[in-house]
N, C-alpha and C positions, 0 to 999 in steps of 0.2 A: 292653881293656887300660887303655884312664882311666879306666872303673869299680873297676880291681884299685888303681891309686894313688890313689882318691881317696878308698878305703875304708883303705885302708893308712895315709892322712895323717891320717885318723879317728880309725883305732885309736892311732897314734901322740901325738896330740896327746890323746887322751883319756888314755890311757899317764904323758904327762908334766903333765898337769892332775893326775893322781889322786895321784900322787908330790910332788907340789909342796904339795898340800892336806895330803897324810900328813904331810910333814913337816914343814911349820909346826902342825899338834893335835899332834905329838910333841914338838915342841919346848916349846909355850904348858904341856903340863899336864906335861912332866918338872920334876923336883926338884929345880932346880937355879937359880943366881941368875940374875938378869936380864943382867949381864955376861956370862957362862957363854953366855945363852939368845944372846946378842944376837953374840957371836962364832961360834957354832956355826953362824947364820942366813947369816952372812956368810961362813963357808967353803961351806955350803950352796951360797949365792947366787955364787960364785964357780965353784963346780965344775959349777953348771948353766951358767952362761956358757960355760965352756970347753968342755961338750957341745954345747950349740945351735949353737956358732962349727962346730963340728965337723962337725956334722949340717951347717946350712947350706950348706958348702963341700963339701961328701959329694952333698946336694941338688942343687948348681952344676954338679959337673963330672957329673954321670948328666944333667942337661938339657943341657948342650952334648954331651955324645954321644950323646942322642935324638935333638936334632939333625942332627948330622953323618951320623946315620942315615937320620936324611928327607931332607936332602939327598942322601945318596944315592939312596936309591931314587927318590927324584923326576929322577935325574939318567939313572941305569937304564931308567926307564921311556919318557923324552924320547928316548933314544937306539934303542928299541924301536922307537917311534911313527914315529922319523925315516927310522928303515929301512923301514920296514913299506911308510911315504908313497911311500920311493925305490923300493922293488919295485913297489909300485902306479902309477909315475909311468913306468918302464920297461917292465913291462906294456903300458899303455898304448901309451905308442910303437910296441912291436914290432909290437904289432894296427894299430897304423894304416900302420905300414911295411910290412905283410903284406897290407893292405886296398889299397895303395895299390898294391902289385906285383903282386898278383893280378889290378888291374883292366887295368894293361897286357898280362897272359899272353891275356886275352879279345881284346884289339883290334885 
């Protein structure tokens, strides 16, 4: 599974690298004034802000519920273990409360 995101975060960032590059050669060789050039750069550069903030926060809240997932299951698992320990700890006892009645039925 962190092989699948961190090829995803790959493709992603390679994604917005190649778009960023297109659109500043789009910009430099259109036919248009340098004002023109230089406002279009800066709605650009404003709407990619507004994505990444987005992304970002998108980013944020999926790692605090991976999270809260491991916690869970870390939490699942403790409580498996704990019982497991408490049958085994009961276990225990009955055998020696069995060993220990058995030896008075002999004597």
């Amino acid at each position: 599974m962190a092989d699948d995101r961190g090829s995803s975060a790959a493709v992603l960032l390679a994604f917005l690298s190649g778009a960023a590059l297109g659109a500043v050669a789009a910009l430099l060789l259109a036919p248009e004034s340098s004002n023109e050039s230089r406002e279009r750069l800066r709605r650009y550069a404003r709407k990619a802000e507004d994505r990444l903030h987005g992304m970002a926060g998108r980013a944020g809240e999926v790692f605090e519920e991976v999270v809260g997932q491991g916690k869970d299951f870390v939490e699942t698992k403790k409580s498996v273990l704990r019982d497991a320990f408490e049958a085994g700890r009961q276990a225990m006892r009955e055998e020696r409360d069995r060993m220990r009645g058995g030896g008075s039925h002999e004597a």
